[in-house]
N, CA, C and O atoms as a DFTB+ gen file, in Angstrom:
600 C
 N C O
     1  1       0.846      -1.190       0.000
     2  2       0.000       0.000       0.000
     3  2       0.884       1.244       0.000
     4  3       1.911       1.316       0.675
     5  1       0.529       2.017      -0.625
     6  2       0.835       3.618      -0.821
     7  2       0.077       4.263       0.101
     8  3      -0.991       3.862       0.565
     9  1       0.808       5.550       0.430
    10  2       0.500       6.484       1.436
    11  2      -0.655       7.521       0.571
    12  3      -0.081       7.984      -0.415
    13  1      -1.854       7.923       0.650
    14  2      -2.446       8.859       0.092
    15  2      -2.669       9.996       1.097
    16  3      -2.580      11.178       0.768
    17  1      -2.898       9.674       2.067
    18  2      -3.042      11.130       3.213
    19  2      -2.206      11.902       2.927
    20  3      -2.882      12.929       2.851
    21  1      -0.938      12.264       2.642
    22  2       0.173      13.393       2.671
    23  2      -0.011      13.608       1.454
    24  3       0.726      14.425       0.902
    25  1      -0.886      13.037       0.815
    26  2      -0.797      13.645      -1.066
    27  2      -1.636      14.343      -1.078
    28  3      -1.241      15.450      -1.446
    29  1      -3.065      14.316      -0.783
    30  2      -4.833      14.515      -1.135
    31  2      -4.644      15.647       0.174
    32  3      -3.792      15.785       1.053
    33  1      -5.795      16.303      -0.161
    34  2      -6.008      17.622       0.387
    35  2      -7.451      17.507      -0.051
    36  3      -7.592      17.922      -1.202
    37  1      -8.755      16.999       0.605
    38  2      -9.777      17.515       0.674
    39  2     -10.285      18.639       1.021
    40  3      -9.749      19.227       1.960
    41  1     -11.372      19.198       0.405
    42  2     -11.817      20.689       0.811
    43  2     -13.248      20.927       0.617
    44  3     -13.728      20.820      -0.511
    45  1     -14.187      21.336       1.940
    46  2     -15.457      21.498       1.268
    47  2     -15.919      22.633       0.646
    48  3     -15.786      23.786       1.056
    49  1     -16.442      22.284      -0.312
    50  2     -16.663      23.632      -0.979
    51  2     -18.430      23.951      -0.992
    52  3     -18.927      25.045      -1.256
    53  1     -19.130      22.793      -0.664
    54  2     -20.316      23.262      -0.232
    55  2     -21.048      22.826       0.980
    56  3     -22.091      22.390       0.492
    57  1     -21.116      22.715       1.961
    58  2     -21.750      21.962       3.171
    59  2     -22.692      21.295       2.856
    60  3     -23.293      21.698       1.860
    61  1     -23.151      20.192       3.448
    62  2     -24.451      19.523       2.881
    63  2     -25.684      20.558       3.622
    64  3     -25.825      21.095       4.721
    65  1     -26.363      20.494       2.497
    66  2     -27.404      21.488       2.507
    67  2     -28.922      20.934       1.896
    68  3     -28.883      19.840       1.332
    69  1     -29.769      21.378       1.949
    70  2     -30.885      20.811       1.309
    71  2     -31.680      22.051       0.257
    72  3     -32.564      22.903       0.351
    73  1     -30.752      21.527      -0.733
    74  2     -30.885      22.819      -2.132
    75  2     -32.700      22.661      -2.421
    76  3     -33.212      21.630      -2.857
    77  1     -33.555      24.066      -2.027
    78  2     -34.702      24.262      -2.445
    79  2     -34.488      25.834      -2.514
    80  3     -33.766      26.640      -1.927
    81  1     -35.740      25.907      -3.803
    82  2     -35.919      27.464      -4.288
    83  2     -36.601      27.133      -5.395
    84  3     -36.885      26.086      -5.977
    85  1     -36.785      28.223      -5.538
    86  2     -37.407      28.517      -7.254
    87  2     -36.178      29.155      -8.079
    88  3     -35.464      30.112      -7.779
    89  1     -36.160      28.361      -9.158
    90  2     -35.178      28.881     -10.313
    91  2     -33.514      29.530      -9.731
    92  3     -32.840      30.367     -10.330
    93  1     -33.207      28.937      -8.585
    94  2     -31.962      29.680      -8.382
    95  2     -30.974      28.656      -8.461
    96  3     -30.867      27.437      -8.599
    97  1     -30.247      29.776      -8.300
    98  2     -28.550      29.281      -7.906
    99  2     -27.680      29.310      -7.181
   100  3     -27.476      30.435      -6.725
   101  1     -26.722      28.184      -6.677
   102  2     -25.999      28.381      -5.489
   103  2     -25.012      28.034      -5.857
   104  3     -24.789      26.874      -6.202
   105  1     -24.191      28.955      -5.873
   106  2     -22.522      28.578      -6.216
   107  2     -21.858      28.313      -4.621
   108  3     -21.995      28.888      -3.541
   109  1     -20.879      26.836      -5.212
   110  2     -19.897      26.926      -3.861
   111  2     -18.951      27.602      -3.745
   112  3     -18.518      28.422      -4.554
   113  1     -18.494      27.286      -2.601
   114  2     -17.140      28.495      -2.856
   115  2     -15.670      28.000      -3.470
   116  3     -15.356      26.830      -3.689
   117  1     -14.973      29.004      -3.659
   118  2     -14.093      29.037      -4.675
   119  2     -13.067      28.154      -4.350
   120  3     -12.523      28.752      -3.422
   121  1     -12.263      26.803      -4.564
   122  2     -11.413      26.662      -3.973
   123  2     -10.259      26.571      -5.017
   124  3     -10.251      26.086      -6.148
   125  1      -9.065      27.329      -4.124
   126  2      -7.456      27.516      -4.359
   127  2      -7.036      26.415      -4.401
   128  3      -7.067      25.576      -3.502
   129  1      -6.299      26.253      -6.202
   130  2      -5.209      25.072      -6.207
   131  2      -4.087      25.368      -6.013
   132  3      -3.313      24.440      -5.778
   133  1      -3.706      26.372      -6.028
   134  2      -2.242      26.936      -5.609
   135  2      -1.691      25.923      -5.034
   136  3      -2.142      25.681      -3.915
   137  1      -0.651      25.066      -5.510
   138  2       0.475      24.303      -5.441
   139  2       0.420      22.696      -5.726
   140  3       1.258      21.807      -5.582
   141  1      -1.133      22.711      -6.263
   142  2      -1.051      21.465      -6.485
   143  2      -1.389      21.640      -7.689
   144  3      -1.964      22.636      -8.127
   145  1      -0.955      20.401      -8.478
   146  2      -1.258      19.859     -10.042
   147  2      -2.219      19.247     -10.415
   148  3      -2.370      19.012     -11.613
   149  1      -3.419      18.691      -9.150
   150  2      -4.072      18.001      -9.952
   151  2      -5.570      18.322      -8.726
   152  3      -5.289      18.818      -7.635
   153  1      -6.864      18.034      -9.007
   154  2      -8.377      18.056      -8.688
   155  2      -9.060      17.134      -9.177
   156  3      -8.868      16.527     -10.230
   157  1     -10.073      16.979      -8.231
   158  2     -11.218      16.229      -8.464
   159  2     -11.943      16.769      -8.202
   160  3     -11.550      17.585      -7.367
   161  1     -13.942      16.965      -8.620
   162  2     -14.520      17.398      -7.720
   163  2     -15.593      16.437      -7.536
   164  3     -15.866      15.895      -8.607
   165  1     -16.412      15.966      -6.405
   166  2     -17.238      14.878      -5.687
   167  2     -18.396      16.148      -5.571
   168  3     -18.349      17.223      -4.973
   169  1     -19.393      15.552      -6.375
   170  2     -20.865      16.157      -5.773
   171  2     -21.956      14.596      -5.424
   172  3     -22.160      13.624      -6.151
   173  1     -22.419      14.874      -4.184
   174  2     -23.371      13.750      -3.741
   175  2     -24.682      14.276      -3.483
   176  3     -24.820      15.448      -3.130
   177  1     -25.336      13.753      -3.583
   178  2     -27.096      14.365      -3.604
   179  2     -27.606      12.810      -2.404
   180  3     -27.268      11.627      -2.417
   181  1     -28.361      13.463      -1.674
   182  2     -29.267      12.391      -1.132
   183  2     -30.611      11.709      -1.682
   184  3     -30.881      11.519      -2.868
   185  1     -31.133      11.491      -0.939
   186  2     -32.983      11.253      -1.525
   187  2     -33.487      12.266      -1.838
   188  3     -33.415      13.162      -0.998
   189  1     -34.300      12.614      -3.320
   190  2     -35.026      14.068      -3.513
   191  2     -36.199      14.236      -2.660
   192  3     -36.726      13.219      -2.211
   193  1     -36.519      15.004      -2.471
   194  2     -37.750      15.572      -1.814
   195  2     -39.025      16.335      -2.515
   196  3     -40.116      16.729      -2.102
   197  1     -38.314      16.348      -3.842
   198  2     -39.469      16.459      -5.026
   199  2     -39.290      15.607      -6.371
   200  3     -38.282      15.014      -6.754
   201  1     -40.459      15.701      -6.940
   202  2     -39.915      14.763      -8.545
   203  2     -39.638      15.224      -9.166
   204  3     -40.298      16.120      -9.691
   205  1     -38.264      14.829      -9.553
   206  2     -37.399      15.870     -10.493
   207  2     -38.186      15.341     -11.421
   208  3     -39.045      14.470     -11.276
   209  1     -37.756      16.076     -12.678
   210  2     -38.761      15.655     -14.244
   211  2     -37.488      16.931     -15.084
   212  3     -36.522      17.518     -14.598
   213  1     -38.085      16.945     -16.501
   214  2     -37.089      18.403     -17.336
   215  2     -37.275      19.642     -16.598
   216  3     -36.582      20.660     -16.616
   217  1     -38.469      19.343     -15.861
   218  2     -38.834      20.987     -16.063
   219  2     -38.570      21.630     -14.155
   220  3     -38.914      22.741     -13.750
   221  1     -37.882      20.523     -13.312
   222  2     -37.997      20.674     -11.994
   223  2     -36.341      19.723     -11.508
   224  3     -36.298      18.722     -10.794
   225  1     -35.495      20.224     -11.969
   226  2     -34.299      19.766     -12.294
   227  2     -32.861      20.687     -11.313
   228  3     -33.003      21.648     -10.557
   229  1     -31.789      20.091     -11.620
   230  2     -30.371      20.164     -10.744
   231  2     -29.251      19.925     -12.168
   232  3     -29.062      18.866     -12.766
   233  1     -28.611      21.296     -12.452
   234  2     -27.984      20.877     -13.265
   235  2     -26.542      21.567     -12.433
   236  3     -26.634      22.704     -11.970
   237  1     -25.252      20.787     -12.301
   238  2     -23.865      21.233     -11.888
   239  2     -23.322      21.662     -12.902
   240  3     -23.250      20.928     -13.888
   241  1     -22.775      23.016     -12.927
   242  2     -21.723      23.317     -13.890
   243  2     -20.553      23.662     -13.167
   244  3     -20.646      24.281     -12.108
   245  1     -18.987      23.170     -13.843
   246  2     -18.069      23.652     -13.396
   247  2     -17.300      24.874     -13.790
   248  3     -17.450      25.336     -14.921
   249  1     -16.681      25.293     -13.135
   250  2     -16.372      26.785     -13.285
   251  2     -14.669      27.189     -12.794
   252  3     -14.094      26.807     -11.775
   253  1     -14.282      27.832     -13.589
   254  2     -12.811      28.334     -12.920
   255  2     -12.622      29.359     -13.388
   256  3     -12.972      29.775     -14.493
   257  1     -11.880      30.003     -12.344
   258  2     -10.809      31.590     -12.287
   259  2      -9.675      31.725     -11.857
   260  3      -8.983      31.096     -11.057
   261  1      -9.500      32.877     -12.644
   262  2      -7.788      33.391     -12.407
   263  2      -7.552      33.664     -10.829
   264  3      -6.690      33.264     -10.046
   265  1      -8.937      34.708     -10.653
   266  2      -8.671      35.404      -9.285
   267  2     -10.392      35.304      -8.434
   268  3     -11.072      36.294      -8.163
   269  1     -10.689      34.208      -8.219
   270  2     -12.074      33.596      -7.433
   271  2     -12.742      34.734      -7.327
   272  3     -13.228      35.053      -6.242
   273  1     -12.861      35.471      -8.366
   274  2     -13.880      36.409      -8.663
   275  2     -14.626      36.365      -9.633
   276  3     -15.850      36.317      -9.509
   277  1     -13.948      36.376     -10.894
   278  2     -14.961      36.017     -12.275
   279  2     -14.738      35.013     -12.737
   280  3     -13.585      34.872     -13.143
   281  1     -15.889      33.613     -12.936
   282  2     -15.693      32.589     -13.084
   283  2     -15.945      32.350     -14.040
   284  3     -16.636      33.308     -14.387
   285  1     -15.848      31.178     -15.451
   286  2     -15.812      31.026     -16.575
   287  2     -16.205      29.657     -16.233
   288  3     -15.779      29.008     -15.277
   289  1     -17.452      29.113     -17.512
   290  2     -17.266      27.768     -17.503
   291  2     -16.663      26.559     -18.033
   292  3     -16.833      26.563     -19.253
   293  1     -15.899      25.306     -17.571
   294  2     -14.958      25.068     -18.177
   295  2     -15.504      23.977     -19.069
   296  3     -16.598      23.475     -18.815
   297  1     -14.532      23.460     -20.463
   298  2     -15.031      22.858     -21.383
   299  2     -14.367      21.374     -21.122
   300  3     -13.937      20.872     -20.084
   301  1     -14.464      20.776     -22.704
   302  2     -14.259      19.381     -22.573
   303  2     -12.911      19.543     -22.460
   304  3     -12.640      18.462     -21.938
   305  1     -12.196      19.932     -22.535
   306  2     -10.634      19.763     -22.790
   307  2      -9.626      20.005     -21.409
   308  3      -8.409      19.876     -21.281
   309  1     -10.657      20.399     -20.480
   310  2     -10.237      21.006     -19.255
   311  2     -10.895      20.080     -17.916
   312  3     -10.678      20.407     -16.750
   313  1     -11.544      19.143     -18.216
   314  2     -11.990      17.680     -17.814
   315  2     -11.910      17.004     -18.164
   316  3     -11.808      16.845     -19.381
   317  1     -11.899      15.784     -16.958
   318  2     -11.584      14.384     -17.390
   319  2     -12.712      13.365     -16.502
   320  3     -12.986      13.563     -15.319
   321  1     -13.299      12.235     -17.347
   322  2     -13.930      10.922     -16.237
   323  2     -15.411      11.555     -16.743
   324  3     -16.237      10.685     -16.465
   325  1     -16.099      12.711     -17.374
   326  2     -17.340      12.712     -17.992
   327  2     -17.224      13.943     -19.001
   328  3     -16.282      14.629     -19.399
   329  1     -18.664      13.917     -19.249
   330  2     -18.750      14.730     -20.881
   331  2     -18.953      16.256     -20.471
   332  3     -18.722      16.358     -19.267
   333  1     -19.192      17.094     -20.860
   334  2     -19.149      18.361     -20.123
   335  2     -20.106      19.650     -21.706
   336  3     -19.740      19.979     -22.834
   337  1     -20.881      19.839     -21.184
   338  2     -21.490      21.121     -22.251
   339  2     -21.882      22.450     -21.955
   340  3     -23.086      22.703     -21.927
   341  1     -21.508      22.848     -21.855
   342  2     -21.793      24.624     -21.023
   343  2     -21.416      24.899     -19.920
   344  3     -21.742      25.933     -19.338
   345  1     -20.627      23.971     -19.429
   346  2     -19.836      23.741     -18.046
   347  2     -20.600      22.568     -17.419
   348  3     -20.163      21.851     -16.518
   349  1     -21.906      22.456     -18.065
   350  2     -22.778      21.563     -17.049
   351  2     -22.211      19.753     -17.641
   352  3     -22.255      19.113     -18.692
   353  1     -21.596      19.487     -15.895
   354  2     -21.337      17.925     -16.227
   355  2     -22.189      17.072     -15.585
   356  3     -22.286      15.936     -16.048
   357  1     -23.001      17.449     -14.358
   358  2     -23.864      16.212     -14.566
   359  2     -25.831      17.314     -13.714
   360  3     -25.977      18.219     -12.893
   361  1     -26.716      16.562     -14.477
   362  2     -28.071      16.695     -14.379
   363  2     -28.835      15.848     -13.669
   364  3     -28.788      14.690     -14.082
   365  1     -29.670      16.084     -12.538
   366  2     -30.569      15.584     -12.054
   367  2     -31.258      15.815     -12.683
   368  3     -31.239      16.910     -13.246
   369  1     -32.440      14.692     -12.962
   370  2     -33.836      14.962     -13.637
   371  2     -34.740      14.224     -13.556
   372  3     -35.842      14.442     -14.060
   373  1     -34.265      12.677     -12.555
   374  2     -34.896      12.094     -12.272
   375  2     -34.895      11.395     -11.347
   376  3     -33.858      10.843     -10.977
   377  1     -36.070      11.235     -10.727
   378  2     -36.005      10.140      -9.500
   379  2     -34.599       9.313      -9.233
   380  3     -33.677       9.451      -8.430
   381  1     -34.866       8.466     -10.212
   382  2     -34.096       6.969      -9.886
   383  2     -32.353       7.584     -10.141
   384  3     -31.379       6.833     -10.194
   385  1     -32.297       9.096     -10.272
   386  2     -30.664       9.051     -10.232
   387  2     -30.004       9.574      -8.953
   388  3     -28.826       9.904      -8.814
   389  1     -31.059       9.587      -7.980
   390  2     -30.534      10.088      -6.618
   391  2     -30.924       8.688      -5.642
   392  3     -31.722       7.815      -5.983
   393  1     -30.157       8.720      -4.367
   394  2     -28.931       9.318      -4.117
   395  2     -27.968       8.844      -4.966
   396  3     -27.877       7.659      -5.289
   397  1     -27.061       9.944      -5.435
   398  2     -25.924       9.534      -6.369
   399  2     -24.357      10.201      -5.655
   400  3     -24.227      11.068      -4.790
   401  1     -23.327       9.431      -6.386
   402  2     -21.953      10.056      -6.241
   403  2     -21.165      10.713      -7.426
   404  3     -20.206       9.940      -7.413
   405  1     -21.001      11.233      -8.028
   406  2     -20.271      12.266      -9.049
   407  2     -19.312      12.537      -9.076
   408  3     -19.280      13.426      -8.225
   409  1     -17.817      12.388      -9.670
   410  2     -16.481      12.922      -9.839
   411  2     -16.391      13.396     -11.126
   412  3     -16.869      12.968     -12.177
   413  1     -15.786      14.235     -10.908
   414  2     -14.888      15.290     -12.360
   415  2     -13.842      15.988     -12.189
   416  3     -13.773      17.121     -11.713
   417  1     -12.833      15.185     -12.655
   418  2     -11.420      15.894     -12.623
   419  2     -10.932      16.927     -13.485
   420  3     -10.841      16.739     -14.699
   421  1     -10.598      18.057     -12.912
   422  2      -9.756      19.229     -13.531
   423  2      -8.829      19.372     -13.666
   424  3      -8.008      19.502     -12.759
   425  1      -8.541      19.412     -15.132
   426  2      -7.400      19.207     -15.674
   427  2      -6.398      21.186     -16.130
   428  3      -5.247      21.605     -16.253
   429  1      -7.907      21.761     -16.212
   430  2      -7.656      23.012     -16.626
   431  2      -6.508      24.007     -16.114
   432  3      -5.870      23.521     -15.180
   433  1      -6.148      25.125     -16.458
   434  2      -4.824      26.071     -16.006
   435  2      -5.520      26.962     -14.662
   436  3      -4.775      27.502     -13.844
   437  1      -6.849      27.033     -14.558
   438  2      -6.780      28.010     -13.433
   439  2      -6.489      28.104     -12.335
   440  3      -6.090      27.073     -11.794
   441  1      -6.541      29.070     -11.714
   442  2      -5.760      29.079      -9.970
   443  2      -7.291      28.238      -9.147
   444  3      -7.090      27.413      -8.256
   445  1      -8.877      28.621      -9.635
   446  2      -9.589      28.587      -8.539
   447  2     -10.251      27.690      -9.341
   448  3      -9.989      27.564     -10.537
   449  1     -11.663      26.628      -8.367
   450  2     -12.266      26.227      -9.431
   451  2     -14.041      25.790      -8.219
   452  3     -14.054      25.534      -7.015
   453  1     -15.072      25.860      -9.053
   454  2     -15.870      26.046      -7.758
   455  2     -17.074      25.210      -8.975
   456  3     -16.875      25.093     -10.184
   457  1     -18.429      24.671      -8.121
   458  2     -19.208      24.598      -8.494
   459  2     -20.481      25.197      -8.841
   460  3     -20.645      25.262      -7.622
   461  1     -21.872      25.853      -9.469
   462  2     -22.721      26.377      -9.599
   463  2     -23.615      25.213      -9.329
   464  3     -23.391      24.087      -9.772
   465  1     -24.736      25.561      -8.515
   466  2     -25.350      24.230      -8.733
   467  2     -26.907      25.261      -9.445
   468  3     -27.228      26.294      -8.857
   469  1     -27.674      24.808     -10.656
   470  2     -28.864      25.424     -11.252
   471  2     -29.553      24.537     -10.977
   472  3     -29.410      23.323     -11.122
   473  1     -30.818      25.497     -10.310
   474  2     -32.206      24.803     -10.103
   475  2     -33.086      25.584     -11.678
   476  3     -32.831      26.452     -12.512
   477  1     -33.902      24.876     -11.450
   478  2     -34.883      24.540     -12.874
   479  2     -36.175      24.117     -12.253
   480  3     -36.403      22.965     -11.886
   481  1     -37.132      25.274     -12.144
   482  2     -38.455      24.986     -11.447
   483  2     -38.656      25.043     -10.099
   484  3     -37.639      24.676      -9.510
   485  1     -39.749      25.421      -9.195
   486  2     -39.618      25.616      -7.996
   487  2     -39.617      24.008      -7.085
   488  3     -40.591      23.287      -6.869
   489  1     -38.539      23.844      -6.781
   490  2     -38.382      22.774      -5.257
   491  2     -38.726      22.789      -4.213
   492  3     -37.877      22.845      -3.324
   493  1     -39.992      22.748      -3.917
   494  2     -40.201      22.915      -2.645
   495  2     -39.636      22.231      -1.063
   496  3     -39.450      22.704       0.058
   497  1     -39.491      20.820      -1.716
   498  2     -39.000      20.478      -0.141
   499  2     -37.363      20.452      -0.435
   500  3     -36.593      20.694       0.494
   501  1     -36.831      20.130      -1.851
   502  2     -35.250      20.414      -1.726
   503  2     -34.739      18.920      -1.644
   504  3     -35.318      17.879      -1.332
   505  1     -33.579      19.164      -1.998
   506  2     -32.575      17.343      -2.372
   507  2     -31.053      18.187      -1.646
   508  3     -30.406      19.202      -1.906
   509  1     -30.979      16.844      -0.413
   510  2     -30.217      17.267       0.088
   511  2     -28.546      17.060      -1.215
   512  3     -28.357      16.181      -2.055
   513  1     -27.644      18.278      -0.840
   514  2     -26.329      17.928      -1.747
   515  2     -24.997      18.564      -0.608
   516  3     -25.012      19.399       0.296
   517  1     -23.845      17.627      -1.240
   518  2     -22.782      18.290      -1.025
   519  2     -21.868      18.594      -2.130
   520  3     -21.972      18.270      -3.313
   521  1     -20.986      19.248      -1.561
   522  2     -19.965      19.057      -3.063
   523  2     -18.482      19.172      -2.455
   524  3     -18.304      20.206      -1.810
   525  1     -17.389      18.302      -2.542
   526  2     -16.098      18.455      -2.260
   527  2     -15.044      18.545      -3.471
   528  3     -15.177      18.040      -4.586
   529  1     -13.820      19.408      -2.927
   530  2     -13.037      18.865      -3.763
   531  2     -11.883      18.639      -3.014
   532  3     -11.464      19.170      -1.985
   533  1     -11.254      17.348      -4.049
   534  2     -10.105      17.018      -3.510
   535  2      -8.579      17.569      -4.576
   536  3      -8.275      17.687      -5.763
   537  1      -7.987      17.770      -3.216
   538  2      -6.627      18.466      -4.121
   539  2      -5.355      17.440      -4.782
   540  3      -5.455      16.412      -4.111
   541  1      -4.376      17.273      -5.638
   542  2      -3.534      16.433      -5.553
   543  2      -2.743      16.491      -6.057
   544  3      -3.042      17.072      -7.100
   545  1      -1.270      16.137      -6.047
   546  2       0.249      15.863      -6.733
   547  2       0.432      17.589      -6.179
   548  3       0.436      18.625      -6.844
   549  1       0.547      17.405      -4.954
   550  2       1.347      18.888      -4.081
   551  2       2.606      18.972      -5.083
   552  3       3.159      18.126      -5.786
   553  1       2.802      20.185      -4.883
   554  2       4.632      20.811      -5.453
   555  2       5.178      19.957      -4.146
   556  3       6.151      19.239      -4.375
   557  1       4.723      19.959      -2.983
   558  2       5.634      19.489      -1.647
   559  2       5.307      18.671      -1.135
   560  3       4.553      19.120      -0.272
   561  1       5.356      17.598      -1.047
   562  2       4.810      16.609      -0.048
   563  2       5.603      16.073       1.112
   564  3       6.777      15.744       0.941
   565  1       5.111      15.986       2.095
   566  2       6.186      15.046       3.232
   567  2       5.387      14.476       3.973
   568  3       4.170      14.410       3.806
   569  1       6.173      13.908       5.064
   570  2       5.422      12.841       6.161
   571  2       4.004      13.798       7.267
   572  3       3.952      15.022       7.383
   573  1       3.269      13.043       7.760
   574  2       2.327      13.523       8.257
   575  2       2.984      14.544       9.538
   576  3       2.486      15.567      10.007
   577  1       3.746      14.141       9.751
   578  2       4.342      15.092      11.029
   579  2       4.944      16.642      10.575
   580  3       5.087      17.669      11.239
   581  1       5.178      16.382       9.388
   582  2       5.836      17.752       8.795
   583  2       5.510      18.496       7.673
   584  3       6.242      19.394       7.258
   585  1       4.379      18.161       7.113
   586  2       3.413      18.667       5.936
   587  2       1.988      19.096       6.389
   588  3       1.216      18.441       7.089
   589  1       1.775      20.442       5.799
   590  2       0.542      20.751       5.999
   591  2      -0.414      20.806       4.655
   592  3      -0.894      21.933       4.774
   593  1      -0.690      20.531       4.056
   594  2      -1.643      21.021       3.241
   595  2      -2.857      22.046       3.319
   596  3      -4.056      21.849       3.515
   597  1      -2.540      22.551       3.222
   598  2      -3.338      24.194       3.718
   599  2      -3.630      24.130       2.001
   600  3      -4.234      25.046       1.442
């Protein structure tokens, strides 16, 4: 076995929450790759609390910036592990695809990289979600006693 703790740097970027509204959006927050080479990002949804359908939907788009201020959405060439179209890589829309687990690795040049999550129709009771990302291949790595990953 290989050591992964001193490599990986998890980070939450959205708390689990129970996403309801009408037609909005909740972006997570921005997280800094500064010094590492490589990302993943993990979005998990629980049991819905309404029936998703086209018109009452969860679409994730991914997003990155220079300076975690103006975000851009990123394309196919800047992910890896699914398909990606307007930034949006994966869609709730139906029942039977929750609870689910989701990865998408970023491959892209930016410093920051965060999720949008779009609602589509009013949700009244809400589907619980989180979203993490994990960091990886530090510029520095060392033993647990003497590495921080900040």
């Amino acid at each position: 076995m290989r050591d992964l703790g001193n490599n990986l740097k998890v980070i939450q970027s959205l708390a689990p929450v129970v996403a309801s509204g009408n037609a909005t959006t909740t972006n997570s927050t921005g997280v800094d790759l500064q010094g590492f080479e490589g990302a993943m990002v993990s979005v998990a949804s629980g049991v819905e609390g309404d029936t998703l359908a086209s018109n009452l939907k969860y679409d994730f788009k991914l997003q990155h910036s220079d300076d975690n201020s103006s975000f851009t959405d990123c394309v196919q060439s800047e992910v890896t592990d699914v398909s990606i179209t307007s930034g949006i890589f994966l869609t709730l829309d139906d029942n039977a695809e929750t609870p689910q687990a989701t990865e998408i690795g970023y491959i892209g040049g930016k410093q920051y990289i965060r999720v949008s999550v779009v609602r589509t129709g009013n949700h009244s009771n809400g589907t619980p979600l989180s979203i993490n990302v994990v960091k990886g291949h530090p510029h520095h790595a060392g033993g647990a006693s003497t590495y921080s990953l900040a």
